[in-house]
Legacy VTK file of the C-alpha trace (Angstrom):
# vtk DataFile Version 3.0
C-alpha trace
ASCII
DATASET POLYDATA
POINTS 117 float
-8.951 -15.628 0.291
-7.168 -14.009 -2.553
-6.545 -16.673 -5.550
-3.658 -14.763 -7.425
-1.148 -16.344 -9.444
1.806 -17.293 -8.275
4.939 -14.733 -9.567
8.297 -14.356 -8.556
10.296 -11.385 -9.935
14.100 -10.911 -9.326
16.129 -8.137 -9.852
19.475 -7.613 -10.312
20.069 -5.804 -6.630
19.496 -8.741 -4.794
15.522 -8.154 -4.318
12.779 -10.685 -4.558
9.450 -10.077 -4.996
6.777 -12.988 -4.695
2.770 -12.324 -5.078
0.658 -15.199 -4.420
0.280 -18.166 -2.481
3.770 -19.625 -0.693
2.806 -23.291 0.051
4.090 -26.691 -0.447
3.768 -26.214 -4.151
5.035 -22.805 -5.020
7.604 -22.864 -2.363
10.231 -24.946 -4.421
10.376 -22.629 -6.808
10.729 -19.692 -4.300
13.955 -22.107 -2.921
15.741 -22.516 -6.288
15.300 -18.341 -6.779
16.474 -17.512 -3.541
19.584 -19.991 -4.046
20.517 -18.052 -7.414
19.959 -14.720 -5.995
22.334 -15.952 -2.591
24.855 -17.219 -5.258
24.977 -14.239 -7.475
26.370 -10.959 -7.756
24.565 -9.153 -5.184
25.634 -8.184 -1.722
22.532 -8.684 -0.055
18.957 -10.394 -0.547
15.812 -8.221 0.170
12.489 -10.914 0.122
9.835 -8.904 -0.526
6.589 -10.530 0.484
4.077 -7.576 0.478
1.875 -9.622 -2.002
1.884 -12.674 -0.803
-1.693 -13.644 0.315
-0.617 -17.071 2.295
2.511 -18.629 4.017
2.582 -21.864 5.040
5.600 -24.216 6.921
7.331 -24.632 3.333
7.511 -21.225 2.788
9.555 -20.729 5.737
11.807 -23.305 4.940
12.714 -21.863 1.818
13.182 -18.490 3.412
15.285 -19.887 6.376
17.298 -21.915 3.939
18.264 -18.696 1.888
19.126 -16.838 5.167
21.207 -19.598 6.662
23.109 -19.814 2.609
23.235 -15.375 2.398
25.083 -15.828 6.025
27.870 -18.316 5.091
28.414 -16.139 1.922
28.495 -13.122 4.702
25.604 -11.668 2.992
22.631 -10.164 4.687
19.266 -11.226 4.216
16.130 -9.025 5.141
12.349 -9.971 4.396
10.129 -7.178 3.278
6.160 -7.916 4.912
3.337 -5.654 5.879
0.552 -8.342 5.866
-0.530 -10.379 9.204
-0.841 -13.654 6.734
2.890 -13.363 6.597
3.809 -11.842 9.761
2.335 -14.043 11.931
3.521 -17.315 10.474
7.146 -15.772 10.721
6.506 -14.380 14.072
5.312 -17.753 15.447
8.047 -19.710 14.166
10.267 -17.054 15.590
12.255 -16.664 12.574
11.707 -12.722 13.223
14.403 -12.988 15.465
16.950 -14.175 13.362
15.661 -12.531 10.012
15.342 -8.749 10.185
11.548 -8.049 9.234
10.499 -4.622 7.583
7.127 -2.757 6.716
8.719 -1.470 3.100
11.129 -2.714 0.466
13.049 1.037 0.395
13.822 1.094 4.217
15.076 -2.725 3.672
17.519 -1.628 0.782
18.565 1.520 3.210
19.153 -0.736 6.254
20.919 -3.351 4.312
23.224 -0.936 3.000
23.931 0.581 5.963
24.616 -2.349 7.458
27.284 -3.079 4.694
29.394 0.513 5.387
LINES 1 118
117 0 1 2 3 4 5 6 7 8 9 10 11 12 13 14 15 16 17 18 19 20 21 22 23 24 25 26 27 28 29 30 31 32 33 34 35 36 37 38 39 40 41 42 43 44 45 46 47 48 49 50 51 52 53 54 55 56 57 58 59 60 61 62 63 64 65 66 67 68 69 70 71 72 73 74 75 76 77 78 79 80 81 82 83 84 85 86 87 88 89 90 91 92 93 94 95 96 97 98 99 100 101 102 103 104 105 106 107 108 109 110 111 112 113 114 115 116
C-alpha cells in the first residue's frame, strides 16, 4: 500500500482535493474542511479523491455529512474518484446513489455548473 502523507488542498471554487490515507485519523480533518468549504462562498463542492490511496467507514461519514450540509444550503456536492480503493467503499455503502460520482475533476466542475443554469 501507498504510505503518502496526508494533504488536503482547497480552492476557492468549491474543490477539494485530498491525497493520502482517509481513515479514522485523517478523516476529522477532511470533516472540518468540507464544513468551511459547504459554508463559504462557493456554489458547489467538487471532492476530489483521485489520490487518495485508502477509504475507510470515517471517511464516508465525513463525505456524507458534507453532502447532507451542501443540500440544506441548496448546494450540490459531487465526488471526483477514478481508483477502486475509493470506488468500492462508496459503491458498497451505496452512497453512489445519492452522491454523483465522476472519473475527472473537469467533467465534475462542467456537470455541476450545468446543473446550476
Amino acid at each position: 500500500m501507498d504510505h503518502r502523507p496526508f494533504v488536503i488542498s482547497a480552492q476557492p471554487d468549491g474543490v477539494v482535493a485530498v491525497a493520502g490515507e482517509l481513515d479514522l485519523y485523517t478523516a476529522p480533518e477532511l470533516r472540518e474542511q468540507l464544513r468551511a468549504t459547504v459554508c463559504g462562498d462557493a456554489e458547489r463542492l467538487v471532492v476530489d479523491l483521485r489520490e487518495v490511496t485508502f477509504m475507510d467507514s470515517s471517511g464516508l461519514a465525513a463525505i456524507f455529512t458534507a453532502w447532507r450540509s451542501a443540500g440544506a444550503l441548496d448546494k450540490e456536492l459531487v465526488v471526483v474518484a477514478d481508483d477502486d480503493a475509493v470506488r468500492r467503499p462508496l459503491s458498497l455503502a451505496a452512497m453512489d446513489e445519492l452522491v454523483p460520482v465522476l472519473d475527472s475533476e473537469e467533467f465534475a466542475l462542467r456537470r455541476v455548473l450545468t446543473a446550476r443554469r
